[in-house]
ZAMARGU-4260 file (C-alpha; in steps of 0.2 Angstrom, whole numbers, plus 5000, padded with zeros to 4 digits):
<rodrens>
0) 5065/5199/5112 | 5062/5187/5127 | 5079/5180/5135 | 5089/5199/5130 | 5099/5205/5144
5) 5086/5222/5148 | 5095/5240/5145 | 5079/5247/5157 | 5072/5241/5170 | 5058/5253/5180
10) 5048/5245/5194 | 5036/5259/5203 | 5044/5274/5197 | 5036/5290/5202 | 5040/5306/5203
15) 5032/5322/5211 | 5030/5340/5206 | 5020/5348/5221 | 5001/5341/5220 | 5009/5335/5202
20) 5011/5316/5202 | 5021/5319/5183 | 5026/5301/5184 | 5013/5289/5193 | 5020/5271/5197
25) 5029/5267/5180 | 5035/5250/5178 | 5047/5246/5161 | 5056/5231/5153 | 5066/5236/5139
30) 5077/5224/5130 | 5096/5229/5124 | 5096/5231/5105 | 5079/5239/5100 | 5071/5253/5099
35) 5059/5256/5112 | 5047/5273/5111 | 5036/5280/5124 | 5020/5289/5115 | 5010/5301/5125
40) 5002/5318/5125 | 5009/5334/5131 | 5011/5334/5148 | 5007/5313/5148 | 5027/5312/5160
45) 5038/5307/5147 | 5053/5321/5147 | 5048/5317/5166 | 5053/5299/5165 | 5068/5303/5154
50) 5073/5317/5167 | 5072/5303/5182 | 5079/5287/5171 | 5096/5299/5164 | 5101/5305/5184
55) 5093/5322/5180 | 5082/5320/5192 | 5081/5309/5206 | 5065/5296/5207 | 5052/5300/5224
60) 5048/5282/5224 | 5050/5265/5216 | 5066/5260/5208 | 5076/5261/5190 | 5093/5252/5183
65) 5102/5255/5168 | 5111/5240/5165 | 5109/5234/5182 | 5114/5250/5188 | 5102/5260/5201
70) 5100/5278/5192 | 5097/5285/5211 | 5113/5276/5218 | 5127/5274/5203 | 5124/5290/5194
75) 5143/5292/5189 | 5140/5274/5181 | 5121/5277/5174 | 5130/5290/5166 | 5145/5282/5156
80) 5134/5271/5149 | 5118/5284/5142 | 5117/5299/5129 | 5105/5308/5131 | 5096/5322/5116
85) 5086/5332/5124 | 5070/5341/5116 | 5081/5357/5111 | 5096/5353/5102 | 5107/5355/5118
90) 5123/5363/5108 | 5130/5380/5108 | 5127/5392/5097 | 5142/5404/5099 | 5155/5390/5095
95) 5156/5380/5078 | 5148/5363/5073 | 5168/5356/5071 | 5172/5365/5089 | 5155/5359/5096
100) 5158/5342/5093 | 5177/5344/5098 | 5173/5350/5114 | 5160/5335/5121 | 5174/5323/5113
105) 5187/5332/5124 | 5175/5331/5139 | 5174/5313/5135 | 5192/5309/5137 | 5196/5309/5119
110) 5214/5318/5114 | 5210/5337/5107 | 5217/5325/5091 | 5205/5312/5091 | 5191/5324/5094
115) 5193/5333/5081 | 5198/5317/5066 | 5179/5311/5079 | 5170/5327/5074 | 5175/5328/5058
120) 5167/5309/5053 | 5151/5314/5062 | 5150/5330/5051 | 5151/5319/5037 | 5141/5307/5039
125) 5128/5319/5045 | 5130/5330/5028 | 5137/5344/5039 | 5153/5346/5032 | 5152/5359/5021
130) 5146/5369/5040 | 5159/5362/5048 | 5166/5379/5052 | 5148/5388/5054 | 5145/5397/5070
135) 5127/5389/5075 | 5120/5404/5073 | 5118/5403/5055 | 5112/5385/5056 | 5092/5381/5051
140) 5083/5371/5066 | 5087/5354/5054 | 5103/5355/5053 | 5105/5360/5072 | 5097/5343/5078
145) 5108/5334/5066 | 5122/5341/5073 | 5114/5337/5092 | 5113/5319/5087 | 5130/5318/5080
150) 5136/5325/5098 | 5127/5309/5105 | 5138/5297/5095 | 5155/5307/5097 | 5157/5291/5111
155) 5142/5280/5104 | 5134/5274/5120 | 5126/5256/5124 | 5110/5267/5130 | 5105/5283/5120
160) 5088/5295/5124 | 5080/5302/5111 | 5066/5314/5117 | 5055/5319/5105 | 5070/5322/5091
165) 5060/5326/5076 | 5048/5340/5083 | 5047/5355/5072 | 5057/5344/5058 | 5053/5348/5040
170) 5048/5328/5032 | 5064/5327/5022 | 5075/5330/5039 | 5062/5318/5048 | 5067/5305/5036
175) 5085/5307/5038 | 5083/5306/5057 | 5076/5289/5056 | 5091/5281/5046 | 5104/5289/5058
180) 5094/5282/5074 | 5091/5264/5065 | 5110/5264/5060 | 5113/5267/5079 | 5104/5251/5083
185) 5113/5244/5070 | 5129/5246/5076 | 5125/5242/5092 | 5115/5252/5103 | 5098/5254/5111
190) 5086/5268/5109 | 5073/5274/5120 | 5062/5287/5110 | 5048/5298/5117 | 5040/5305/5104
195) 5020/5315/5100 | 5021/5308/5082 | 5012/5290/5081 | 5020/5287/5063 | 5036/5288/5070
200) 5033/5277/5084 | 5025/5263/5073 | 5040/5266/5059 | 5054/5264/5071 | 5050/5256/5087
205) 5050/5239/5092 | 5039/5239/5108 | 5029/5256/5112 | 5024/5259/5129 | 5010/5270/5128
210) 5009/5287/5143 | 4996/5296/5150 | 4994/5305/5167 | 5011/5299/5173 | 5008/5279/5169
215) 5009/5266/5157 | 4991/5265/5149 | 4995/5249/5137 | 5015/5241/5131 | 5017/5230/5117
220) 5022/5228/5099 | 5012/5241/5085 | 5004/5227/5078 | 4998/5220/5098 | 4991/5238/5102
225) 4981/5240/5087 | 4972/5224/5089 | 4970/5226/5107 | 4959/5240/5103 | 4949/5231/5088
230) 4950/5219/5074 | 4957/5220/5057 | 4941/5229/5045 | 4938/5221/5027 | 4934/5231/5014
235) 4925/5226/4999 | 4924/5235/4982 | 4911/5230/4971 | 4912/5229/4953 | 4892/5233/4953
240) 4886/5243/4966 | 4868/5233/4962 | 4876/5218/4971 | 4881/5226/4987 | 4866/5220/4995
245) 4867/5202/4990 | 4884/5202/4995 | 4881/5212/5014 | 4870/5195/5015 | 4883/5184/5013
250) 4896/5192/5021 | 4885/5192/5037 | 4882/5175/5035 | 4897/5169/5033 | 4909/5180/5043
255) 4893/5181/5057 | 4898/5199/5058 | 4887/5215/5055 | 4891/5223/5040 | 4890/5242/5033
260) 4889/5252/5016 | 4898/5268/5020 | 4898/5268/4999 | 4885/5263/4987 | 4897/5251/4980
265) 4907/5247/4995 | 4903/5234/5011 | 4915/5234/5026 | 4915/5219/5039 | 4925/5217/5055
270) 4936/5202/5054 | 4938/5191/5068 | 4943/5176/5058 | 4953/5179/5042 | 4954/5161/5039
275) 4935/5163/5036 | 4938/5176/5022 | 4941/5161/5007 | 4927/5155/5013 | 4918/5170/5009
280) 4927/5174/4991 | 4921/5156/4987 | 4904/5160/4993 | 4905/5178/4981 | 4911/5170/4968
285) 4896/5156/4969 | 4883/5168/4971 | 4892/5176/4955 | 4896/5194/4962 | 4910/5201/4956
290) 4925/5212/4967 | 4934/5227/4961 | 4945/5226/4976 | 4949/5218/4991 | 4958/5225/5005
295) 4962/5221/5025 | 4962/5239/5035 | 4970/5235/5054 | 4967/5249/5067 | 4980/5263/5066
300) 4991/5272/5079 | 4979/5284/5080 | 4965/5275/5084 | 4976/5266/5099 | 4981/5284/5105
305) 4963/5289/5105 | 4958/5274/5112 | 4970/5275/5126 | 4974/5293/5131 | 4958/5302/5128
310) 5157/5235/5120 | 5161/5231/5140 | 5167/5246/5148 | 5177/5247/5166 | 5163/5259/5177
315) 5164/5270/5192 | 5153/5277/5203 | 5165/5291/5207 | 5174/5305/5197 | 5193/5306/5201
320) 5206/5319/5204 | 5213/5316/5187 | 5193/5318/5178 | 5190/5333/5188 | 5205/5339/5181
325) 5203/5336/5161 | 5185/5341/5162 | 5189/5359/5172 | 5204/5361/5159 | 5192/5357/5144
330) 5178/5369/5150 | 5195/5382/5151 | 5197/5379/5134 | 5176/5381/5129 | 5177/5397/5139
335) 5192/5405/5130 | 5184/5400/5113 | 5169/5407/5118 | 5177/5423/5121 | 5184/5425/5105
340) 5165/5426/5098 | 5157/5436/5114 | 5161/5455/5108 | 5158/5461/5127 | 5170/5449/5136
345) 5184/5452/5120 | 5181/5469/5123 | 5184/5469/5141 | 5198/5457/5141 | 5206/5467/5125
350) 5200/5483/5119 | 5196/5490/5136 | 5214/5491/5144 | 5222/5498/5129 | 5207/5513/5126
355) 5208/5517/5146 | 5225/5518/5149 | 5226/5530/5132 | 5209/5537/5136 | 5215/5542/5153
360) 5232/5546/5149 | 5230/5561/5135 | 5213/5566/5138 | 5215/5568/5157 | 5232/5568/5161
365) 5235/5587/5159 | 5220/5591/5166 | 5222/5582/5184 | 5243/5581/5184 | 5247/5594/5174
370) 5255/5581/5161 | 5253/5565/5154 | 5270/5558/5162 | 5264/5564/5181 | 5249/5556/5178
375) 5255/5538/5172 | 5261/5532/5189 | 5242/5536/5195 | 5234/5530/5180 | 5243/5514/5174
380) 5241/5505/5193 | 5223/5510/5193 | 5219/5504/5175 | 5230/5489/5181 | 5219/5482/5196
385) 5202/5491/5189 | 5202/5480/5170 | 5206/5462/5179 | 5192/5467/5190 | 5179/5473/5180
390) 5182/5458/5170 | 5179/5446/5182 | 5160/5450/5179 | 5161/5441/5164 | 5161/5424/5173
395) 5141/5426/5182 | 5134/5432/5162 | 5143/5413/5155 | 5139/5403/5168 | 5121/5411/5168
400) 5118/5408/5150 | 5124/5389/5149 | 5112/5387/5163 | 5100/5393/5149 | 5102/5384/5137
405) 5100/5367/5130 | 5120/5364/5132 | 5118/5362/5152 | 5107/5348/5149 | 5119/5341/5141
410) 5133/5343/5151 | 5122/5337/5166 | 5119/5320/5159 | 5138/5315/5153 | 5149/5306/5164
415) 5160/5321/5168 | 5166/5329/5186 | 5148/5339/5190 | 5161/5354/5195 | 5170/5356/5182
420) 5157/5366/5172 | 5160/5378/5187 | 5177/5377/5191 | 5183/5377/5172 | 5178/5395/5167
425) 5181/5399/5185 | 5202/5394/5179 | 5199/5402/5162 | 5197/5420/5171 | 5214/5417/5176
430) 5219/5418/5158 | 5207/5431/5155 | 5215/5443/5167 | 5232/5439/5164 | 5229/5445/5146
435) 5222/5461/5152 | 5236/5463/5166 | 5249/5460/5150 | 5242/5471/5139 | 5241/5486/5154
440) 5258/5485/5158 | 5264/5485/5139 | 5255/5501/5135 | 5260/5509/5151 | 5276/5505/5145
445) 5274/5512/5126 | 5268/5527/5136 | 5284/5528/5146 | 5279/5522/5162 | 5293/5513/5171
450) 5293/5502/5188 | 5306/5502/5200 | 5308/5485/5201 | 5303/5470/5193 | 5298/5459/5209
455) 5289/5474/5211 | 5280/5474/5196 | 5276/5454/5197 | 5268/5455/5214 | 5257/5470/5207
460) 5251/5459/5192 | 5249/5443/5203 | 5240/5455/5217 | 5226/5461/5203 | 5224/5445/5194
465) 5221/5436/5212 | 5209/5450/5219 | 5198/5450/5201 | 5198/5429/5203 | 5191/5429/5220
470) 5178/5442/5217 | 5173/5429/5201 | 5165/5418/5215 | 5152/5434/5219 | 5148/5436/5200
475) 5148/5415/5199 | 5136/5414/5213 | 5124/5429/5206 | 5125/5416/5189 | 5118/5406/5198
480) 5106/5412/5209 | 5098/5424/5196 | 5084/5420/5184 | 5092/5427/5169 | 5110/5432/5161
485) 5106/5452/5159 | 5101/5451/5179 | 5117/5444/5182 | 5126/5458/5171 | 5115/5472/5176
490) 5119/5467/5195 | 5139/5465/5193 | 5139/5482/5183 | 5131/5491/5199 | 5142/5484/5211
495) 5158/5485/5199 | 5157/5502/5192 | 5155/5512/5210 | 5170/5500/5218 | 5181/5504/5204
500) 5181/5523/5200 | 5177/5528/5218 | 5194/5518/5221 | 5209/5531/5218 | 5211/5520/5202
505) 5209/5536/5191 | 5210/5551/5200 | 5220/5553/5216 | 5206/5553/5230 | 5209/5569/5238
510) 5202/5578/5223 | 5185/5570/5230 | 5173/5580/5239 | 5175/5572/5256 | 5157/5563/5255
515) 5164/5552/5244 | 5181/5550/5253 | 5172/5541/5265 | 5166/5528/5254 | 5183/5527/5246
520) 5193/5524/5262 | 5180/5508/5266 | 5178/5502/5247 | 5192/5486/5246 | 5195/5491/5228
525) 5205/5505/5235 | 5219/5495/5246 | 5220/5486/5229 | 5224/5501/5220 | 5234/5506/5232
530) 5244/5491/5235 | 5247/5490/5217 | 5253/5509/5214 | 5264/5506/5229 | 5273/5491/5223
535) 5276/5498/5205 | 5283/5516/5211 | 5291/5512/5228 | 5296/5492/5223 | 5290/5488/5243
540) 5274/5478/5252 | 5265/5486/5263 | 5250/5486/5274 | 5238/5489/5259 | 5245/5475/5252
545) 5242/5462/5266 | 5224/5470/5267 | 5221/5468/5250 | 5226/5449/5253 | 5219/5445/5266
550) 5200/5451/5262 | 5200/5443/5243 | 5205/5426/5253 | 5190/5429/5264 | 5179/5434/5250
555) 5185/5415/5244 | 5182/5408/5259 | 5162/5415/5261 | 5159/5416/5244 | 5165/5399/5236
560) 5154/5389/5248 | 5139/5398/5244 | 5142/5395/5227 | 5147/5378/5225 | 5130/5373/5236
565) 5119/5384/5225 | 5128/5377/5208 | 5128/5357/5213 | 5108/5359/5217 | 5106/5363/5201
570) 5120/5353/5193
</rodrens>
């Protein structure tokens, strides 16, 4: 491989966990066009080095170039040029294989067109075809890896991680690994692998680099690491085990090696000379000892881990205007499809406006107003402002799960706009509460309720959809601050659930005992409400409505911050 232009190039790398040295002063040369592995233990650094090497996290000392490209300083470049597989199949589990597959395309900068004629090739070639419309939940472990390493060839890249791949594999899906990652050399790229398992390493790889306690313990070829730790053993297999003694003789003699009889009929040698060995079959045969077999054992895998551990693209090291765009518009488009198969966010978006505008209507309408008709210019503004709103906790719970799973790890080592992740289901709550704004104003409308003016009614839907959105970058920011998605949801329903029925958004507020009437005229919520009731039944803007304005702008202003540090420290 000598003269090759090198994919890797690592001098002194080290990384530090606390007291932790995870990666101790690694230095690697790794050629284009083979497949490189790094073999280790638990715990030995490699998903470290990995992490460091793909931008995920950023080297404590030494340096590392992809291509001539320093991983610490041209990220956005490092990154065009990589895929990464993670050690969990880094997809999601809610969307399809085909929509899966789309999506990273999309990211990508493929057309929604040419994504999906990319996807379904992939499917093919990796016999998922017939899944193709399978959510992932009803995929087996195999068959979710396959579909992981298809997302890394959606845009095959000149550079592709594979850490650990096959873990937990059954043999037969092990198998089919190995063809797809020798077809991707094949075609053009190189591999690094980490991997626990030495049979995979001395089947596939061209160099291994061997790990342990965060350095590079010995590199070389398989056949230079199994001779560095001993020679070749010759095993002899007698046709009589009366002659073995004779024949240990010889072989000593000969070969100048010590000899041993782990069988009656069986002598073993080291051999440092194999040109020696016709001399000693000549000598066998003279001394007229006849062999069963013959047979030349090198040092295994094994014994060496024992041993040793105890196509030209135009780059950029920025994301553009235009990137930050596509990438936040197709992360829109993952959030509303995820939607469609999350029964709590359909339900809030969907169900919820319908059951609580007829819920309220006829089963409370009488009771409060004296008839349904009274009550509906109460009611139908509250419902209005209260459904965008409560659904604006649906952001926080998505963006806390991605963070979850494997599918952020993904999205953190593409060449996409870090933000967009953030800011693209951040857009797609816009279309969320505009569906549940639409669908309250039709059934007020079955219902009979009527506004006085259109303007009126427009600037009451823009007023709830606005003051839902900027309360998003609360529930984004508890996404990502909190260790977990059912904190998150836990957390938005106890601030949510108090703001919005101690509002006046169901009931008109001097029916409260006054206790609560003072909580009411400080909770925000309420100037919504009331803003929007007076803008559909009086067609006018008053002062609720410039209050109601002006404090979901600030809550933009403080909250958006906050979030965008926390979310980039982790993106």
């Amino acid at each position: 491989m000598e003269g090759r232009a090198l994919a890797i190039e690592a001098h002194g790398l080290v990384k530090v966990f606390g007291d932790n040295r995870a990666v101790d002063g690694v230095d690697l040369s790794i050629p284009t066009g083979c497949i490189y592995a790094l073999l280790g233990p638990n715990g030995a650094g490699k998903t470290t080095i990995i992490n460091v090497l793909t931008t995920l996290l950023k080297p404590d000392g030494g340096s590392a170039r992809i291509f001539g490209h320093d991983v610490a300083n041209e990220t956005q470049v490092v990154r065009q040029l990589i895929s990464v597989t993670g050690q969990s199949a880094a997809v999601d589990e809610r969307l399809s294989a085909t929509e899966n597959l789309t999506i990273f395309g999309m990211l990508l900068g493929l057309s929604k067109s040419q994504a999906s004629r990319r996807a379904a090739e992939l499917l093919v070639e990796f016999g998922l075809e017939d899944a193709a419309k399978r959510t992932l939940e009803k995929f087996s472990g195999g068959m979710r890896r396959r579909l992981d390493l298809a997302a890394s060839l959606i845009i095959q890249a000149p550079l592709i991680f594979l850490d650990e791949p096959t873990t937990g594999l059954d043999p037969r899906t092990r198998i089919q690994m190995w063809e797809s990652i020798r077809r991707m050399v094949a075609s053009g790229s190189t591999i690094l692998l980490t991997t626990q398992y030495l049979d995979e390493a001395d089947e596939l790889a061209d160099r291994i680099a061997v790990i342990d306690h965060g350095r590079v313990v010995a590199e070389g070829t398989s056949r230079e690491l199994k001779a560095a730790v001993g020679k070749a053993t010759l095993n002899l297999s007698l046709a009589d085990e009366k002659e073995a003694s004779e024949a240990a003789r010889i072989v000593e003699d000969v070969l100048r090696v010590k000899t041993s009889r782990p069988e009656a009929n069986l002598v073993t040698a080291p051999m440092a000379d194999p040109d020696s060995v016709t001399d000693l079959l000549i000598a066998l045969r003279n001394a007229k000892i006849h062999l069963a077999t013959v047979s030349v054992e090198e040092p295994t895998l094994d014994e060496v881990f024992m041993a040793l551990t105890g196509a030209e693209r135009k780059l950029k090291n920025r994301v553009t205007i235009q990137t930050t765009v596509s990438n936040s518009l197709t992360m829109a488009y993952r959030t509303l499809l995820l939607i469609r198969r999350t029964p709590q966010q359909l339900f809030d978006v969907t169900i919820q406006p319908i059951l609580f505008t007829l819920m309220f209507s006829f089963l409370f309408g009488g009771a409060i107003s004296g008839s349904v008709t009274g009550y509906l210019p109460i009611i139908i503004p509250g419902i209005l402002a209260q459904t965008a709103i409560t659904a604006s906790m649906g952001t926080g719970v998505q963006l806390r799960e991605d963070m979850d799973k494997g599918v952020f790890y993904r999205f953190k080592s593409m060449p996409i706009a870090r933000l967009a992740t953030l800011t693209g289901p951040l857009l797609a709550d816009i279309v969320r509460y505009s569906i549940a704004t639409g669908l309250t104003f039709l059934m007020g409308f079955l219902l009979g309720f009527r506004w006085v003016s259109a303007e009126g009614a427009l600037l009451a839907g823009f007023l709830s959809i606005f003051a839902a959105w900027c309360l998003s970058w609360v529930f984004a920011l508890l996404g990502v601050v909190m260790k977990s998605a059912q904190a998150v949801q836990g957390i938005s329903a106890a601030i949510i659930f108090p703001l919005s029925f101690l509002s006046g958004a169901f009931v008109p507020t001097k029916t409260l005992p006054s206790w609560l009437q003072d909580f009411v005229n400080i909770n925000p919520l309420t100037y919504v409400v009331s803003a929007v009731r007076q803008l559909f039944t009086e067609g006018t803007v008053g002062t609720d409505f410039w209050l109601s304005l002006i404090g979901s702008t600030v809550l933009v202003l403080v909250f958006a911050p906050l979030t965008l540090r926390a979310y980039m420290r982790k993106a």
